[in-house]
N, C-alpha and C positions, 0 to 999 in steps of 0.2 A: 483517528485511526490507530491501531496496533499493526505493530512493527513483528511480522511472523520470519522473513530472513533475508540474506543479502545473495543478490547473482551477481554476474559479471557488468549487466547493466544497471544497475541500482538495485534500491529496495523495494521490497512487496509487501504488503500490508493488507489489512482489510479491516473494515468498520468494526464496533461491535456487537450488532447484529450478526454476522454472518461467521458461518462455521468455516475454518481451514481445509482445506482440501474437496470441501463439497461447493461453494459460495465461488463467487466473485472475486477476483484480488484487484487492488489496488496499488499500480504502479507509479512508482517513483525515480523515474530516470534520471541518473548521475548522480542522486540519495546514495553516499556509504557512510559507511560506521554508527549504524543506530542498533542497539541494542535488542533483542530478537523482545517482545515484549513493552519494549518503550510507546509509549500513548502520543499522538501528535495531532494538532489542527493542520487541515490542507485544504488548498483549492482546486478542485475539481476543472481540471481542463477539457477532457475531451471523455465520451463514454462509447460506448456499444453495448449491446446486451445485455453481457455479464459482466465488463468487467470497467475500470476507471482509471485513467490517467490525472494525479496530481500532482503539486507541488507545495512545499510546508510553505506553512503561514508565522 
């Protein structure tokens, strides 16, 4: 995943397939301090739709 920014409950990310603000994000709950662009392996917890719940590996 790519590391796009940090909210108040973690980090957001998404693959790199998928475009920012149009795509899916990829949530990282209680993830802070990565670098808006830092690259990371995760596992994929829980999904819907659009969007993905994980955690670094």
């Amino acid at each position: 995943m790519i590391v796009d920014e940090e909210d108040e409950a973690g980090t957001l990310a998404r693959s790199h397939a998928d475009a920012p603000e149009i795509d899916g994000v990829v949530y990282l709950a209680g993830v802070f301090e990565l670098q808006p662009g830092t690259r990371l392996k995760v596992c994929v917890e829980k999904a819907d739709e659009h969007d993905l719940w994980a955690t670094p590996v």
